[in-house]
Structures are given as C-alpha cells and as structure tokens.
N, CA, C and O of each residue as an XYZ file, in Angstrom:
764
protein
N      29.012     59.442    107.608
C      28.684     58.341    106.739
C      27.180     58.098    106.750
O      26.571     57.874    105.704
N      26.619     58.143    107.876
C      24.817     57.930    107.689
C      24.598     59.259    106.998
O      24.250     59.050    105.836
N      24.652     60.189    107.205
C      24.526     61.258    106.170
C      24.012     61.313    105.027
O      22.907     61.624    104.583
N      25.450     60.793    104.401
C      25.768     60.468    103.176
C      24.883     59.255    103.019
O      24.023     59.701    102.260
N      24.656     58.385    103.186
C      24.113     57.349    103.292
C      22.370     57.557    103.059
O      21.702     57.041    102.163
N      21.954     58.338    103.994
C      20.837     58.947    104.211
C      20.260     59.722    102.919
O      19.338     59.581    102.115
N      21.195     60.516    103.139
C      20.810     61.148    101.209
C      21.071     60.558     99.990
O      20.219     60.894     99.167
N      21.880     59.837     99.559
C      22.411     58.633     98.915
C      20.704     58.058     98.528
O      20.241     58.042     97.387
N      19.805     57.521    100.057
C      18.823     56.766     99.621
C      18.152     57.275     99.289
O      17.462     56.805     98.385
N      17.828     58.942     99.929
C      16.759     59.818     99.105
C      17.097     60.200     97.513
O      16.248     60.413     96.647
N      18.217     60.225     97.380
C      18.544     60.918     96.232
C      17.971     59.793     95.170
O      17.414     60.192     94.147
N      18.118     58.340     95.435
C      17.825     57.165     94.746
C      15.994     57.230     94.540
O      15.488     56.561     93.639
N      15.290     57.924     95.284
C      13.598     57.805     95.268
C      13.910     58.890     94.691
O      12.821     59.457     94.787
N      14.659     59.713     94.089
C      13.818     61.055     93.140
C      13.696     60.913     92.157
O      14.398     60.085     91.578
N      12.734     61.660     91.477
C      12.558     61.670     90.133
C      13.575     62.499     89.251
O      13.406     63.652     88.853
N      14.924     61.487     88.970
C      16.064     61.600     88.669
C      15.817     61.476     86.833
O      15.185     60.562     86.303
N      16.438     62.551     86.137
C      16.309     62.499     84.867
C      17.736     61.890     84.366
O      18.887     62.326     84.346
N      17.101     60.660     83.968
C      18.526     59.831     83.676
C      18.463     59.080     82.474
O      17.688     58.265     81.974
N      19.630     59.671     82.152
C      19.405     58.739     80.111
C      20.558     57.743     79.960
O      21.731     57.819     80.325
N      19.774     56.635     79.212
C      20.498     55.389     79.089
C      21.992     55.553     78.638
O      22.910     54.872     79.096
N      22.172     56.783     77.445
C      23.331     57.106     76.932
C      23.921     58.042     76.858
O      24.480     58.675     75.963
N      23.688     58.175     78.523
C      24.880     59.260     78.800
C      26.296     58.354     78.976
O      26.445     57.179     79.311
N      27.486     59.627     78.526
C      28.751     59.264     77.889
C      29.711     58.622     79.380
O      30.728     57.956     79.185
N      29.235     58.925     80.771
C      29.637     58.203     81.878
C      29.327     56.830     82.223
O      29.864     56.452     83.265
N      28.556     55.931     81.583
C      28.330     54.679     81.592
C      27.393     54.782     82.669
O      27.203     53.644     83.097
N      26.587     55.794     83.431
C      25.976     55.504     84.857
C      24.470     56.403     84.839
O      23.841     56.710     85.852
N      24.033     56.771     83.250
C      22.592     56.971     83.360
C      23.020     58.659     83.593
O      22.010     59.324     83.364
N      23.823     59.270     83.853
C      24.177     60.607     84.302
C      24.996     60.511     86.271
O      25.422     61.547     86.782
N      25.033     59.570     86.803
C      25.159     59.498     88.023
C      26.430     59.107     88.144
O      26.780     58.641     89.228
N      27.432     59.223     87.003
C      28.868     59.143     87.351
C      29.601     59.553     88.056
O      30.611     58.893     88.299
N      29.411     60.681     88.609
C      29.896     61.742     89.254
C      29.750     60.961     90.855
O      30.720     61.047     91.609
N      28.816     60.401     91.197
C      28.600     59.574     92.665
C      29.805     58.272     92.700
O      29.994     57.557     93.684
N      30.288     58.202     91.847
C      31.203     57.175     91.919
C      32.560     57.575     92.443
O      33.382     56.756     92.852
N      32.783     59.113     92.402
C      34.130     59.607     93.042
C      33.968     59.482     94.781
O      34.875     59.138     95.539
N      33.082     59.719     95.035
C      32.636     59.742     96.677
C      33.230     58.567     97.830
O      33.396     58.719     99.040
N      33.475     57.371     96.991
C      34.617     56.748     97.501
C      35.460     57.059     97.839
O      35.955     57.167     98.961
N      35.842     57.311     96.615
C      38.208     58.154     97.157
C      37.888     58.912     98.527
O      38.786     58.999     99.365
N      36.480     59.528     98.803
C      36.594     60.072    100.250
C      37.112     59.155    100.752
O      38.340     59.089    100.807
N      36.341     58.232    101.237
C      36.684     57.257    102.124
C      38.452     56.840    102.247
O      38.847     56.428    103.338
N      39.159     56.934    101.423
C      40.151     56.516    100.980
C      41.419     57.073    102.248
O      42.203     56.236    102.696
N      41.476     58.571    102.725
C      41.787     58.525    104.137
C      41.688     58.059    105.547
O      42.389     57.949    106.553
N      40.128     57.777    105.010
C      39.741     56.735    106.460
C      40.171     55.098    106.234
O      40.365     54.446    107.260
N      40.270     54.659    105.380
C      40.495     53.238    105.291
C      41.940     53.308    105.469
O      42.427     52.408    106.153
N      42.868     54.349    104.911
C      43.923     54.168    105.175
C      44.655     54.527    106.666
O      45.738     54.223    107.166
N      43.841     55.090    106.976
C      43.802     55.242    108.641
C      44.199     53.668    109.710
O      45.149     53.161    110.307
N      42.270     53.331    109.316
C      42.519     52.331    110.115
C      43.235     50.786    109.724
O      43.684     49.942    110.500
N      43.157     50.766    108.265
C      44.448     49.754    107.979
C      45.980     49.778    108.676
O      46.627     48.851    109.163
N      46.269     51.063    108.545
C      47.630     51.358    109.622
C      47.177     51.003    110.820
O      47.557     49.857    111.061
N      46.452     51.516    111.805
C      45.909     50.582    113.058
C      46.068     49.438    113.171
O      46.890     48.856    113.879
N      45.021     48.868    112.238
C      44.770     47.365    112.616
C      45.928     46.604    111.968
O      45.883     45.417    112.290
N      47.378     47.023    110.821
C      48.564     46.278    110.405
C      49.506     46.717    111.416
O      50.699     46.426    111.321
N      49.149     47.246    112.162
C      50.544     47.769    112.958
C      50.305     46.701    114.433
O      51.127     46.031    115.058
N      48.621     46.927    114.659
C      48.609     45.666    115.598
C      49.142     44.473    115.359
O      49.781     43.774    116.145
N      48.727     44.152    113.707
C      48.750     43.076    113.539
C      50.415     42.419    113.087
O      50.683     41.263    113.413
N      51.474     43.296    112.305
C      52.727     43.153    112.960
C      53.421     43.301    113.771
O      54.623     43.174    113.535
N      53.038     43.584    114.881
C      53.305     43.394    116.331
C      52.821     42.136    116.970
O      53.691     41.578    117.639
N      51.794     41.611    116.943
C      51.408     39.955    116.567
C      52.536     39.153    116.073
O      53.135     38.438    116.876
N      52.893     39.193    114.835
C      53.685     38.435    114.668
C      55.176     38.712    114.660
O      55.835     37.694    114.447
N      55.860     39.787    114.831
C      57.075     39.706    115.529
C      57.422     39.438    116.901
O      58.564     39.181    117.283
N      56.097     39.527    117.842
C      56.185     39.656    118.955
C      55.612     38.165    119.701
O      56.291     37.395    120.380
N      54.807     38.093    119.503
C      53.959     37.033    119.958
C      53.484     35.758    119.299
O      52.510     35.074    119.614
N      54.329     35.576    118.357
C      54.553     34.475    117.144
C      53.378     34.183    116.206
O      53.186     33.088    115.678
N      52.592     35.294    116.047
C      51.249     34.852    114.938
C      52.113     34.659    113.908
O      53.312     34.917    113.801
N      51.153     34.058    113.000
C      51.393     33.811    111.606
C      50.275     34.744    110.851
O      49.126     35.017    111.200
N      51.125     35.192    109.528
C      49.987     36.095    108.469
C      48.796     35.693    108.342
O      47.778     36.382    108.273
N      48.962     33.900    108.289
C      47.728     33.502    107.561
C      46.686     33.049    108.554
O      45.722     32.372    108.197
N      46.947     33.544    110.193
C      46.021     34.017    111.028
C      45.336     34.985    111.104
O      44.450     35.208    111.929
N      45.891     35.992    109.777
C      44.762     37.359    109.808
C      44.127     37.039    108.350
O      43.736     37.992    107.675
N      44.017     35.730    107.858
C      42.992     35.965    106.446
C      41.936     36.115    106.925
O      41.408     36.866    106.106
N      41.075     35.899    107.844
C      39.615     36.283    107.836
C      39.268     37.613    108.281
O      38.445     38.341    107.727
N      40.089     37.950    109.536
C      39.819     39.335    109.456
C      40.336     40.518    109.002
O      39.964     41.611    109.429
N      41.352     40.331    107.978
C      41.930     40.779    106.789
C      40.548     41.246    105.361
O      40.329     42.220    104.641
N      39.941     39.902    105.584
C      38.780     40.011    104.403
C      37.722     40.960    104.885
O      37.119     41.860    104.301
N      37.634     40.264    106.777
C      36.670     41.466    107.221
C      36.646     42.791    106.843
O      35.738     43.547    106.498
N      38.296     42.958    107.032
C      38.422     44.419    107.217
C      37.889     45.431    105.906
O      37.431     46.571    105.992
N      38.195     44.314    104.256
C      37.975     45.041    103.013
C      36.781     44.849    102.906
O      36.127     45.805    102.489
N      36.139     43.728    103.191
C      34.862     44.096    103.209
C      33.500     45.285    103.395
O      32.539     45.696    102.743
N      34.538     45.620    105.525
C      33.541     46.425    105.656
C      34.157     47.981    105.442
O      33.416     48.916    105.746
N      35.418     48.249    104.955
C      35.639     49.304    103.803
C      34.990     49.382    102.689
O      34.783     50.533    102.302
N      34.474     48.269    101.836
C      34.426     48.501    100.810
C      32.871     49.029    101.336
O      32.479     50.154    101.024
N      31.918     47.979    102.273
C      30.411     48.400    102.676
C      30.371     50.031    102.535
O      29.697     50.623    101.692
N      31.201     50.639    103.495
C      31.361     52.106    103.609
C      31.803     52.586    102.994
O      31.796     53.769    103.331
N      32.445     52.384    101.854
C      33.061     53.293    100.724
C      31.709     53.183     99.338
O      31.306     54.066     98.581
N      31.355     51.910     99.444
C      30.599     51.851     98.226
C      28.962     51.453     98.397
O      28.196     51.519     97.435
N      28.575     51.077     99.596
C      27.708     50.814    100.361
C      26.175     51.727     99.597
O      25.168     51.544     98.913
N      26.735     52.471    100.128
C      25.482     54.052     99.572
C      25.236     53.759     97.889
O      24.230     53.944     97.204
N      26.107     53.416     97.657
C      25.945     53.608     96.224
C      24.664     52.478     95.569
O      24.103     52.793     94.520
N      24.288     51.174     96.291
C      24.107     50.338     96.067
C      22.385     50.684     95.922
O      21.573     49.956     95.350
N      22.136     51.792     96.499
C      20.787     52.579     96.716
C      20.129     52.663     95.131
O      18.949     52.503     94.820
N      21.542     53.033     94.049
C      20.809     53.243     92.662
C      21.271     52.032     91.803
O      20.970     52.259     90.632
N      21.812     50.978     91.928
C      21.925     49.959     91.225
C      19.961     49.670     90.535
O      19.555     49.877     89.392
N      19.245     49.208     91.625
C      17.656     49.361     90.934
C      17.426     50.090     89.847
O      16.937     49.614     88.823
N      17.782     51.371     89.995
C      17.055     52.215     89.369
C      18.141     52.061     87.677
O      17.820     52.297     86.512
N      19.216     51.661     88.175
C      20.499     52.052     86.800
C      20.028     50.557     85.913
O      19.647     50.469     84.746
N      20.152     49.829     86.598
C      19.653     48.536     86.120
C      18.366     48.334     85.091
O      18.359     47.935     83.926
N      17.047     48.849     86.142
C      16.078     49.158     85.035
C      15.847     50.440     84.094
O      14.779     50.705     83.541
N      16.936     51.129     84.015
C      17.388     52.495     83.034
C      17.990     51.055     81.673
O      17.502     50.900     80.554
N      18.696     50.548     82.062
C      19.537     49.725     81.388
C      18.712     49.175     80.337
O      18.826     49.356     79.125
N      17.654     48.305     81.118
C      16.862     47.666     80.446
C      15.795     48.177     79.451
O      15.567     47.880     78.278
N      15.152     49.147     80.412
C      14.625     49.917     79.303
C      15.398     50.710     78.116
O      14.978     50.933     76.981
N      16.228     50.954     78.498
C      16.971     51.337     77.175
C      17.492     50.738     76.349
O      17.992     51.369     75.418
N      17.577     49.204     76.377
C      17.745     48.246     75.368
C      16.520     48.312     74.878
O      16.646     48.258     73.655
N      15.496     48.391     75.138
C      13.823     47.813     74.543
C      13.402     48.848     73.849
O      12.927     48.647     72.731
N      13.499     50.252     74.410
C      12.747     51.395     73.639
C      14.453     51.624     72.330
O      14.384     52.254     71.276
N      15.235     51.201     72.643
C      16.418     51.895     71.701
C      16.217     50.772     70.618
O      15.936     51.082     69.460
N      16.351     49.593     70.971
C      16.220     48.618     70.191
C      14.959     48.462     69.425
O      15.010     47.693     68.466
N      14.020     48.958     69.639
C      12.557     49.005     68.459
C      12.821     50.092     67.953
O      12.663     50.029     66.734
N      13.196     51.211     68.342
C      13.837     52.397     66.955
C      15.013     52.200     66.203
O      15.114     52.531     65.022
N      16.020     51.596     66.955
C      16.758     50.747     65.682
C      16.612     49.821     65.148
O      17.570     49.405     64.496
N      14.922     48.781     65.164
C      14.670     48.111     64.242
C      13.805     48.796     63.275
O      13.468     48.341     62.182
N      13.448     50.029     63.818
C      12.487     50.914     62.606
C      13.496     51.242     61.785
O      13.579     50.713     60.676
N      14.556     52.320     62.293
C      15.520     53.008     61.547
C      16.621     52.090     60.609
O      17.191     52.460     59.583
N      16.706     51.040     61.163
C      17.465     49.745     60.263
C      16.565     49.446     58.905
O      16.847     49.715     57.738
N      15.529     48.879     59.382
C      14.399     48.342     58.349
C      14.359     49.222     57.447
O      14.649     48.900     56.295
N      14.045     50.346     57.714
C      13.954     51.930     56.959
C      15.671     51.615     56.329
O      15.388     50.684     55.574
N      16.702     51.736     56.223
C      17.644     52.421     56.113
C      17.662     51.180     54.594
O      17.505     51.436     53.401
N      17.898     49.944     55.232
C      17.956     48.628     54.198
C      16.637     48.542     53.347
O      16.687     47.837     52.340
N      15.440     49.199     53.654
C      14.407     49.436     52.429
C      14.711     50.069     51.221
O      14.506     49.777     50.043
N      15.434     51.324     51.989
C      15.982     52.615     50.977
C      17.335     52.463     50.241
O      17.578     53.034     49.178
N      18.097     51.740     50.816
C      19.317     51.955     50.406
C      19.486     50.519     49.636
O      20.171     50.504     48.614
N      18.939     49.435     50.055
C      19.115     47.927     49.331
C      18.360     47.791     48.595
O      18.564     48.076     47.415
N      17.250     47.318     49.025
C      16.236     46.973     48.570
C      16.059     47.619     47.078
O      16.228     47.122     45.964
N      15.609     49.070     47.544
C      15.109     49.933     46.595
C      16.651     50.484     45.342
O      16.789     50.637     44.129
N      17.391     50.593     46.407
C      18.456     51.131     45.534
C      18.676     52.673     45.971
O      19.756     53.210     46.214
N      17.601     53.157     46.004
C      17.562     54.470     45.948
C      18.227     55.718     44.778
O      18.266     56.934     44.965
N      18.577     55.155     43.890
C      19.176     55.528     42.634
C      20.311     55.628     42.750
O      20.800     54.529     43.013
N      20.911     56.275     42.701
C      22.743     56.319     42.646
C      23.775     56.159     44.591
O      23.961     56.847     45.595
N      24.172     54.599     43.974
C      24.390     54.253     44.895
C      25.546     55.099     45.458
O      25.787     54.931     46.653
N      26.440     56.152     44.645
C      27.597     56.717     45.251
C      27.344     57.663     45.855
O      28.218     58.494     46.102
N      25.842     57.831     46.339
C      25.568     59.328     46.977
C      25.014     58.485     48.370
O      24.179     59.108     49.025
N      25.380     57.206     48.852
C      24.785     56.772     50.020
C      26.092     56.693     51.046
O      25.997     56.014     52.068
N      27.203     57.346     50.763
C      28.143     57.816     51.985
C      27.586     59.657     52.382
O      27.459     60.209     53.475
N      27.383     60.142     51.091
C      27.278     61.631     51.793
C      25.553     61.563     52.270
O      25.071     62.631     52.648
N      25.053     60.883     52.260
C      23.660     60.853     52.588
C      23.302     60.655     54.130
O      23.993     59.952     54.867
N      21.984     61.443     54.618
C      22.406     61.331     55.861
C      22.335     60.392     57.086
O      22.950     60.318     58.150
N      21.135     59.569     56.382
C      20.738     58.707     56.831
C      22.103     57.329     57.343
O      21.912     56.625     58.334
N      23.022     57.226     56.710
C      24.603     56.339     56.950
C      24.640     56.946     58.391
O      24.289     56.359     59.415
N      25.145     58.280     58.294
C      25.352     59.078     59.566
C      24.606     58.942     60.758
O      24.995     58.874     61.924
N      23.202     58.906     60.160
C      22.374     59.015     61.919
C      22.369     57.216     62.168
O      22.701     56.944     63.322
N      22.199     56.545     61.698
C      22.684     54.933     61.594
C      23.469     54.888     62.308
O      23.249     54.398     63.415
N      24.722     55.385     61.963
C      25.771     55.186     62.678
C      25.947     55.710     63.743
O      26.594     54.978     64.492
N      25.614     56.848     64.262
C      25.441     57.517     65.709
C      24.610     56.580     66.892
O      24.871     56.320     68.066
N      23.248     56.132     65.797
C      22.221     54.997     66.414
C      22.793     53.995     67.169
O      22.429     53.561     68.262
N      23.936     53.598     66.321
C      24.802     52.531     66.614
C      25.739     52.946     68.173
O      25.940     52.451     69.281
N      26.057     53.998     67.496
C      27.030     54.213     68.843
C      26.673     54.568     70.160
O      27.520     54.440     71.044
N      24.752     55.298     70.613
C      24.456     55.260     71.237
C      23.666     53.705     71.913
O      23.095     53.731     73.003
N      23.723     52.921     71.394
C      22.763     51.536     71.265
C      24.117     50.870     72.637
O      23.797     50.437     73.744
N      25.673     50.989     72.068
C      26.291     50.247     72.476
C      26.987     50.685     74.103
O      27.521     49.974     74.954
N      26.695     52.191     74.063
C      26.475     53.009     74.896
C      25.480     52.369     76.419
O      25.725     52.211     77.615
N      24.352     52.165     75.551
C      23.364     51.800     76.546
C      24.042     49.763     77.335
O      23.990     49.317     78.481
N      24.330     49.419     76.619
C      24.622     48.159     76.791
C      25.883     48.176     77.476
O      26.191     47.106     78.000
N      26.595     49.023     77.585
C      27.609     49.345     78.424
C      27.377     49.846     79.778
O      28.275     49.880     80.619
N      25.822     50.351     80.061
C      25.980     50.921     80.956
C      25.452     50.293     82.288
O      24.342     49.788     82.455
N      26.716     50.453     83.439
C      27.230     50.277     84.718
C      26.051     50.095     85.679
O      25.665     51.248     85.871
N      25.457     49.464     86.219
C      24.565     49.395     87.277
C      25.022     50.262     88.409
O      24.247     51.157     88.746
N      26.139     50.142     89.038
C      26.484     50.213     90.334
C      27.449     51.767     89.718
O      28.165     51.675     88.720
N      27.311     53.004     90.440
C      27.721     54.483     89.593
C      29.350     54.292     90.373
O      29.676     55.222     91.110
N      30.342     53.128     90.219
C      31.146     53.122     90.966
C      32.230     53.472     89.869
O      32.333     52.917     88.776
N      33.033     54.509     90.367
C      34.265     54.877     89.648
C      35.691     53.768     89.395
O      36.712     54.308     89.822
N      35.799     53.183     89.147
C      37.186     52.094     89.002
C      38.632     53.153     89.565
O      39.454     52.720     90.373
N      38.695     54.280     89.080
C      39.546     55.096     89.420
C      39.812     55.588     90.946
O      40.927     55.593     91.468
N      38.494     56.040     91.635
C      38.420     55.664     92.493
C      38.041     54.606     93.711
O      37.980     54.844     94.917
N      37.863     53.665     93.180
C      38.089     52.175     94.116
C      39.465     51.851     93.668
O      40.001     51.050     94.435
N      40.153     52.190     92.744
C      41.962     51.910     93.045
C      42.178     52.667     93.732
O      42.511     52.077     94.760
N      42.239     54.073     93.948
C      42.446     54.749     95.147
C      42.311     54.149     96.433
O      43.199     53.903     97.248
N      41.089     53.946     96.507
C      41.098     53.372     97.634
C      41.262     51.976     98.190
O      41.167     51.719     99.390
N      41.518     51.077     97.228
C      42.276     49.318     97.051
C      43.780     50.360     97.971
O      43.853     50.296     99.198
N      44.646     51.079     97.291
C      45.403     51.610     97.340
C      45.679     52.162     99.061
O      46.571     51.997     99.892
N      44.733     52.682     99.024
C      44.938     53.394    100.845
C      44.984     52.033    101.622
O      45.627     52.124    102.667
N      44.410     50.677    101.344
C      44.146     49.847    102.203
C      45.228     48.667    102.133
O      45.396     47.843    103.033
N      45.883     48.709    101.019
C      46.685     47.786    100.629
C      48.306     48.555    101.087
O      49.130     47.791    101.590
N      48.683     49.969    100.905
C      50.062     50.445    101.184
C      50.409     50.349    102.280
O      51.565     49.970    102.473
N      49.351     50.722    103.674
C      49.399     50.121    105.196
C      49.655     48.488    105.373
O      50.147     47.736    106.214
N      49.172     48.419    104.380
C      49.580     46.188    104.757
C      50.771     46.253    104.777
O      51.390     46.089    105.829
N      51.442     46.540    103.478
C      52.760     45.502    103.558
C      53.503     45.393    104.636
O      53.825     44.279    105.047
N      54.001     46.862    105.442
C      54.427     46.171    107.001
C      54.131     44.812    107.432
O      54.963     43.972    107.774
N      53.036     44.694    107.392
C      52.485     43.610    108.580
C      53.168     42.511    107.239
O      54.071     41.721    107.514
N      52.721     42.590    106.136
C      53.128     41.531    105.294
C      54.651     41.297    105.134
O      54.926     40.105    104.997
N      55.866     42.268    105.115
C      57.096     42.204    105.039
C      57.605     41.521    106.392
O      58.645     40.863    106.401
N      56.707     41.735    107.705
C      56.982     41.583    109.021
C      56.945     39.657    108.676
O      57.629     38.921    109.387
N      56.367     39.273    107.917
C      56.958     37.378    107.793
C      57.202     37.012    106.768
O      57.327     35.788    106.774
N      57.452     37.757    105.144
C      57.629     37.573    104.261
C      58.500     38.156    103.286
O      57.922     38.964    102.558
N      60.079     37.938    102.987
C      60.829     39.028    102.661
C      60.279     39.634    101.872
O      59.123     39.398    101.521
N      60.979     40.527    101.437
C      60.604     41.282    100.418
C      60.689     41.132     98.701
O      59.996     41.688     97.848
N      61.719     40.242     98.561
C      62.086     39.699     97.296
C      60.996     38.967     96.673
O      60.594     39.138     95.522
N      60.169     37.434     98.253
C      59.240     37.004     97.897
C      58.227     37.884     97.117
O      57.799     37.737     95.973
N      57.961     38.826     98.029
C      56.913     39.562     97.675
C      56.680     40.412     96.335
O      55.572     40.420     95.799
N      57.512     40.959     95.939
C      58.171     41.710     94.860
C      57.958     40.621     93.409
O      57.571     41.081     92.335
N      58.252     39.280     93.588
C      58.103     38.287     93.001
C      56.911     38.063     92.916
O      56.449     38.276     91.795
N      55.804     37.501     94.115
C      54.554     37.147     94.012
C      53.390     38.215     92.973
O      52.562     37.807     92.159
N      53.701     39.673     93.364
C      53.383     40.770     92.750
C      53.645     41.069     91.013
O      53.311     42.144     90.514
C-alpha cells in the first residue's frame, strides 16, 4: 500500500497529458479508479475478523450492535482511506483540468456560437434548407457534446463500479454479526 501510495503521488507531479474531454469522466485517469476493487480482498478479510469478533460479543458476552457504531464507521473509514486514499493525490490536478476546461472550451464556444448565429440567423445565409446538411450544425453539436463532457468531469478518478465492489466485500462479512441480534426478516425488510 505505501507503494502504491508512493507512486500514486509521483504519478500526480508528472507532466500528465490530460484532456478535459476524455470519454472516462477523469481527464484520461479512469483507469486508476479500478485499483480499489484491489483492496476489495483485503477489506473483506478483515471485516470477517473484526464481525466474527464482534458476534461473538454479542452472543456471548451480551454487547449490543449499536455498541459497534463507532468502530463500525472506523472500520469503513479507514478502508475506504486505503482503498481510495492514493487517489486523492490527483483530485488537484482533475479539478483544475476541470476548470480550465470550462474557460478555454467556453470562449471557443462563444466564438463558434456567435459565428454559427451570425451565419445562419442573422445573415440567413441563403437557403435555409441546406443548414441541416451544412457542417457547421454538426461541429456545434459535437462542441456541445464535448462542453458537457468537460462539466461532467469527476475530480476524484474513483470508479463507482469498483467502490461497490468493495462497499460489497465489507458489507457481506457484516451481516453475521448483524443477524447475530437482528432477525433476518427485520433485516430483509429494513433493506
């Protein structure tokens, strides 16, 4: 994990070629967002550990569940530190990718707008039924779709796919400890 961690921060100081609208929402750094699901054996590791202690606690020695909310939170917490921790190295850099790519995208789509409504409204441009096959509609519209692209895009290069994975490794070890004071019907219900 320092390793990873270690290079994680170098990799964040390089002179990383990263474009606002690339199709991963993360500047090109999508791919760092799977590196979690690693983690996803180890969390599920020690969740079994620490739920197996911890329903043995309360079948045994009369705890109650809602004696492990804090270090319950601990525990996702400092999974999540180590699963997603490293990642937090390029939030800076994705952030001001972000921004700048609203500012430089957004003054060429106020050129290319201005331009488009000069030619096509304003002026007319002569026969208005030739302004679908024309090309200018087209690159407009691409403009558009990269613009919304940029405004979409993710600070933190974290995969959702994999942080359910790994919600997943940390949450399937609970229910023991959770069924151990709460039937199952409840639960099934609360869910």
């Amino acid at each position: 994990w320092l390793l990873w961690t270690f290079f994680a921060f170098k990799l964040s100081r390089r002179n990383l070629k990263l474009v606002p609208t690339h199709p991963d929402e993360h500047g090109g750094l999508g791919f760092l967002g799977d590196t979690s699901s690693a983690f996803a054996p180890v969390a599920f590791a020690v969740t079994v550990v620490v739920g197996a202690n911890w329903r043995h606690q309360i079948l045994h020695q009369g705890a109650h569940l809602m004696d492990f909310k804090l270090p319950a939170i601990a525990l996702v917490a400092i999974i999540a530190l180590f699963a997603v921790g490293p990642l937090v190295f390029f939030v800076p850099r994705l952030a001001a990718l972000r921004r700048r790519g609203i500012l430089e995208y957004g003054i060429l789509g106020q050129t290319s707008s201005t331009d488009f409504h000069a030619k096509w409204v304003l002026r007319g441009e002569g026969n208005q039924g030739g302004f679908l096959e024309a090309r200018d509609s087209g690159v407009l519209n691409s403009f558009g779709q990269n613009y919304e692209k940029i405004e979409k895009l993710k600070p933190l290069p974290a995969d959702m796919v994999a942080l359910v994975a790994l919600g997943t490794a940390v949450v399937i070890p609970a229910l023991p400890t959770i069924l151990a004071e709460l039937p199952l019907g409840v639960v099934l219900k609360e869910l």
